[in-house]
N, C-alpha and C positions, 0 to 999 in steps of 0.2 A: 552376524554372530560368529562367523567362522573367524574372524577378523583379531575377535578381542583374547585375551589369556585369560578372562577371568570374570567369573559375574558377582556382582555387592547386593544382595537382596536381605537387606533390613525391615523389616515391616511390625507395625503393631498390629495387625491383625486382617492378614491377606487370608482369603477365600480359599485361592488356588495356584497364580502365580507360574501359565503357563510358561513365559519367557524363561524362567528359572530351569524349566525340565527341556525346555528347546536345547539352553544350554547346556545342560546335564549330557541330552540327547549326541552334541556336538564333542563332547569330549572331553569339555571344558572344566576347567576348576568352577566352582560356585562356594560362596561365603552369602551363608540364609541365618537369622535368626530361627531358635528353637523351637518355636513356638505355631501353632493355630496352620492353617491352611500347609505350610512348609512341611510340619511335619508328618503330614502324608505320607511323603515323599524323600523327605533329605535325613539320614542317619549317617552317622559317625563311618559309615563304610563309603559313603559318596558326594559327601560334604565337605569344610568346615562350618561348625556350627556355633552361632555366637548366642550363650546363653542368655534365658529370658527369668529374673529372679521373682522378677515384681510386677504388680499388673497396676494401673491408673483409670481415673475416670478419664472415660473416652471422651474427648471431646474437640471437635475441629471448629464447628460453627457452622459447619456445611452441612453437614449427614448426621453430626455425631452432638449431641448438645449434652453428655454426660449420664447417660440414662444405662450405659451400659460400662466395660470394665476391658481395659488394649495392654498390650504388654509394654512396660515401660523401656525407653527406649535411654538410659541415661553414660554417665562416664563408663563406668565399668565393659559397657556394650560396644560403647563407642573406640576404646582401649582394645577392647579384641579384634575388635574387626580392624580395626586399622595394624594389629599385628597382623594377622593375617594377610593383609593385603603386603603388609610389607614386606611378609615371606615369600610371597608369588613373586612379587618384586625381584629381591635378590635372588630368588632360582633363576627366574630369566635373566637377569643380568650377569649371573656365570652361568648360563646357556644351560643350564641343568633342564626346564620348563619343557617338557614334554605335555603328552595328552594327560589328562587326569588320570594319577598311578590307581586311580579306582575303577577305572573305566569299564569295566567286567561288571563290576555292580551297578555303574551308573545306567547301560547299556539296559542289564536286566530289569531295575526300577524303570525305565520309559516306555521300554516293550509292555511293562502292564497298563501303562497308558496311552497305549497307542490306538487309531481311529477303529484299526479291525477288533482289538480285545475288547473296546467301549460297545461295537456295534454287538459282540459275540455277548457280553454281559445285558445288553438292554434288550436282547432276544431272548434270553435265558431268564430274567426277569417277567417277560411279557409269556413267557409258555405257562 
């Protein structure tokens, strides 16, 4: 993780999506869709965020056989995020590309998820 400049987390309908907060946690830029499990965690202060307009019958064939409702995933989304990346892009490529100029926020969003606040919440729960 320390490796990459940047994380692409698209999803129609992620739970939680720790890898996304490892990288947050790392410094790192992230590009998340608006939407379901992300937005726990990723706002306009420690993000880019690639909006979610429309939602579709869920369906893979695996898991999902259409009985429920994922965010659609089409041009328009696809259009952002690829700006997005293209922006990370050309910062690094005139060396501009530092740690995430959010990093204060991103820091304080993973600190609420981190192992000791989980353990202090599921004590505080069970009292």
């Amino acid at each position: 993780m320390p490796q990459v400049d940047c994380g692409v987390f698209l999803s129609r309908a992620e739970g939680w999506n720790l890898e996304l907060l490892e990288l947050m946690a790392c410094g790192k830029h992230v590009i998340a869709t608006d939407y379901s499990g992300h937005s726990q965690f990723c706002d306009k202060n420690n993000s880019l965020l690639v909006d979610i307009e429309e939602k579709e019958k869920a369906i893979d064939n695996k898991w999902f056989f259409g009985e429920g409702r994922w965010a659609k995933l089409g041009e328009k989304q696809i259009k952002q995020a690829s700006y997005y990346m293209s922006m990370i892009h050309r910062t690094k490529k005139d060396g501009r590309l530092a740690q995430n100029e959010l990093t204060k926020s991103v820091i304080e969003t993973a600190n609420k998820f981190s192992w000791e606040n989980t353990a202090k919440e599921i004590v505080n729960a069970l009292a």
